[in-house]
N, C-alpha and C positions, 0 to 999 in steps of 0.2 A: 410196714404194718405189723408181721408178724415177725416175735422174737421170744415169747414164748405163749405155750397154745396148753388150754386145760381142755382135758378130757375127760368126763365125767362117767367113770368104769363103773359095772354090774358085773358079774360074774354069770352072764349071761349071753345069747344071743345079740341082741340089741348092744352090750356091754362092747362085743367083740366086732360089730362094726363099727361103733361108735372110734374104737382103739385105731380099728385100719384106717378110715377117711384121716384121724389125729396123724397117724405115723404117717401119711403117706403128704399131708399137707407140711410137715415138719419136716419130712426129710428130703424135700424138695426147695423148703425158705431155708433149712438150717438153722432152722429153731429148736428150741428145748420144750421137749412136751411133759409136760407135768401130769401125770395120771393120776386122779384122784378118786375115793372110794369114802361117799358122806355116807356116816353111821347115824342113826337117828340119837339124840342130844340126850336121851336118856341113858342110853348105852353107859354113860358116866357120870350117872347118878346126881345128876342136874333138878331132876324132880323127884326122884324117892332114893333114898338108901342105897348105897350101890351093892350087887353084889357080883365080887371079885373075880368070884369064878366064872360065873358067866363073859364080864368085858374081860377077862385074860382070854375066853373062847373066843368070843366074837373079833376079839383084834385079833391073835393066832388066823382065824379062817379069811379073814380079809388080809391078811398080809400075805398067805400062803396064794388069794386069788391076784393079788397084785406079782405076785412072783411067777406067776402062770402067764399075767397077761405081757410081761417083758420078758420074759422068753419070747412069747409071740412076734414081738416087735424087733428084737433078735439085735445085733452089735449096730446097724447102719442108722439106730435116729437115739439121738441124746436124750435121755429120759431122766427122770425124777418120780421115785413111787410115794404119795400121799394119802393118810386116814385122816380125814375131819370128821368134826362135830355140827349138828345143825337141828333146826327143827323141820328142814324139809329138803330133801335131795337140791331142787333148784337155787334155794336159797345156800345152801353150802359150796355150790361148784360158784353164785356169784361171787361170794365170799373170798373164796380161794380165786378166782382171777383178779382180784383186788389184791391178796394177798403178795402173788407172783407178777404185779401189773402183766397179765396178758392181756391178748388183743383179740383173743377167741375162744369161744367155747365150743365143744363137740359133744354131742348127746346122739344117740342113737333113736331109731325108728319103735313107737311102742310094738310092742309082739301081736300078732295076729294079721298084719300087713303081708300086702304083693311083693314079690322078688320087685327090688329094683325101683321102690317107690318108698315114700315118708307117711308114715301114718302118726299123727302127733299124741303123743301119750300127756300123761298131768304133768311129766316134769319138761319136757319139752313147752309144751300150753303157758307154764309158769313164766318159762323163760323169755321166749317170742311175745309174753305181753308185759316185761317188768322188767327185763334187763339192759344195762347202761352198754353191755359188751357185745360186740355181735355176736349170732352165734348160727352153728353151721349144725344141718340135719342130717346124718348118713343115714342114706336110705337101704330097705332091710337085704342083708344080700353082701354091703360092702366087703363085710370082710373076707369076700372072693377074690377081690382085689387087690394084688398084691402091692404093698409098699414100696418097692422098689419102681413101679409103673409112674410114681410120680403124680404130675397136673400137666392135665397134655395141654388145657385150653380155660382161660376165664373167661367168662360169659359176665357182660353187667347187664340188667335190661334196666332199662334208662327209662325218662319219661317225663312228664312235667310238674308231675305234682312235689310237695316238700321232700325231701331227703336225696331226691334223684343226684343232686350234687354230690353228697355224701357215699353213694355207691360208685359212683362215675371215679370220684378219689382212689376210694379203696380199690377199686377193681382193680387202676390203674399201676398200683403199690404191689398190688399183691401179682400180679402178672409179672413185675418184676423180681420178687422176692423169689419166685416161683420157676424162673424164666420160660413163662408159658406164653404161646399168644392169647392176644385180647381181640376179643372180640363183643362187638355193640350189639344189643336186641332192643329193638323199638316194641314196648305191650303198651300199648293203649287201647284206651276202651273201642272192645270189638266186636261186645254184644249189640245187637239193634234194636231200638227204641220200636215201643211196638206204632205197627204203623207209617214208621219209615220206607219209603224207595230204597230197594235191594242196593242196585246198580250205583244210586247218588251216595249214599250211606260209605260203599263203598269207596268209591273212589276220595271223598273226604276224609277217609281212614286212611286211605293211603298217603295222602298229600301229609294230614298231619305227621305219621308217622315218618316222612321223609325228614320233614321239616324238627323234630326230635333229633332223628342220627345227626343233622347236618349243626343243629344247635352244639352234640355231646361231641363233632369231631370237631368242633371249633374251639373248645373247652379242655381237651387235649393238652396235657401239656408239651412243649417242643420238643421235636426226637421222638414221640412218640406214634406207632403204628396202631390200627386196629380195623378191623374188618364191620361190617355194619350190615345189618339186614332184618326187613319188617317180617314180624310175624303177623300172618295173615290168615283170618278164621272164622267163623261166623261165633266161636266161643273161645274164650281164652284155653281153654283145654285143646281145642281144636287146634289153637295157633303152635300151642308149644308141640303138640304131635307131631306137626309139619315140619319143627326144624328139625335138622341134623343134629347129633348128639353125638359126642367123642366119648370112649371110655380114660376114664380118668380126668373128667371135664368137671368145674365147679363154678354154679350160677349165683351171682351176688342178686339182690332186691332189698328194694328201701323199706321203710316201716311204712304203715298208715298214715293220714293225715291226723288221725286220732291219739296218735301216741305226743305225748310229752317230749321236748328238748331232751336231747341225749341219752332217749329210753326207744328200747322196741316195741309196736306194736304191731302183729301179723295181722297185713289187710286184705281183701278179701281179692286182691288179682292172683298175692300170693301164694294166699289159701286156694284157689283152682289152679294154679301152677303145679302144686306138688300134687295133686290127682295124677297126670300127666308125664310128672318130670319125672325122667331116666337117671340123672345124675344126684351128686348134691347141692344141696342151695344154703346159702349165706345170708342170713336178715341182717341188714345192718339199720342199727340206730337210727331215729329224725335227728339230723343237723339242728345245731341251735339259733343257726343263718334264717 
């Protein structure tokens, strides 16, 4: 899956977790991570006149913050420093993973979020509802985490609606690229209809959700290991609080049933996931299956 990974730098906060979750998923597949820094498409004079002195400042300070953030990332992950052009941050980092065919994109948590969680800003929102690439959310905090830590554990949560195929793949690739264990999470619907028997409600939850791992460990392909376990909750927040979490873990999830063939759309188990989730998550695209 991955071989090379865009990173979509700020010279900020957010910029700098966004860099760490990048390096540390790179220097674990031994991919090339392209760090890239979109200028707004006027900067060169696209729509008025340019003037000179200013995009000679504006490239100078964004190259100087690109040289800041590899330092950061230091000799141990293969980089590449890049300034695009765009009308809109999201739209520039899609661009540039088409550009470098990568297989992911990293964007940081907007500002004002919990240590250790995802709060989705406009350029992330952009991305999770319009991009072909998948793309991963470091949450606020990451870049406490050193690079060198790696991916200690992929998580897929699986499921039955469209795309669960398409994560179940990736998970399985990238667990390898990674060489981390894999491991299976059954999320299905866990809210209760109002009106429902606690107890019945229940125990139907669980059957199906067995009946999920046992579908994703048959779809496995051969030689492969992975560990399997329901999340159990009366709310999907509830569910992911319950499980275990590794530091340097990273959780894959499929789009919506709403999104378009080969496009991401964040649905709403995954949008109450990240309320919850300790680590990073991975949206990946609906399969065109």
């Amino acid at each position: 899956m991955v071989t090379r990974i865009v990173v979509g730098y700020t010279a900020n906060e957010s910029g700098a977790d966004a860099l760490a979750l990048g390096g540390r998923l790179a220097a674990a597949s031994e991919a090339l991570l392209e760090v890239v820094m979109v200028l707004p498409i006027e900067a060169r004079g696209a729509v008025v006149p340019p003037d000179t002195g200013y995009e000679r400042h504006l490239k100078e300070r964004s190259r100087g913050w690109l040289a800041e953030a590899s330092a950061r990332l230091g000799d141990g992950v293969e980089q590449a420093l890049h300034i695009r052009y765009a009308e809109s941050f999201a739209e520039g980092l899609v661009a540039a993973a088409h550009e470098f065919d990568a297989s992911l994109i990293v964007v940081g948590a907007a500002r004002g979020g919990l240590l250790g969680r995802s709060r989705i800003g406009s350029v992330a929102n952009d991305l999770l509802h319009a991009s072909d690439v998948p793309v991963a959310l470091a949450p606020a905090g990451s870049r406490e985490t050193p690079v060198t830590l790696g991916v200690t554990r992929i998580t897929g949560a699986v499921g039955t609606r469209s795309g669960a195929g398409s994560v179940l793949d990736i998970s399985v690739r990238l667990a390898r690229l990674t060489h981390a264990p894999l491991r299976l999470v059954s999320l299905v619907s866990i809210d209760l209809p109002a009106g429902m028997d606690e107890e019945l409600a229940s125990l139907a939850s669980t059957a199906h959700a067995d009946d999920v791992l046992e579908a994703a460990r048959r779809a496995l392909p051969a030689g492969t290991t992975a560990t399997a376990v329901v999340a159990s909750g009366d709310t999907i927040e509830q569910a992911v609080a319950a499980l275990e979490w590794h530091a340097g873990e990273v959780v894959l999830v499929g789009s919506s049933r709403l999104a378009t063939p080969s496009r991401l759309f964040l649905g709403s188990t995954a949008s109450k996931m990240l309320r919850e989730l300790p680590v990073p998550m991975i949206v990946v695209p609906r399969s065109t299956s």
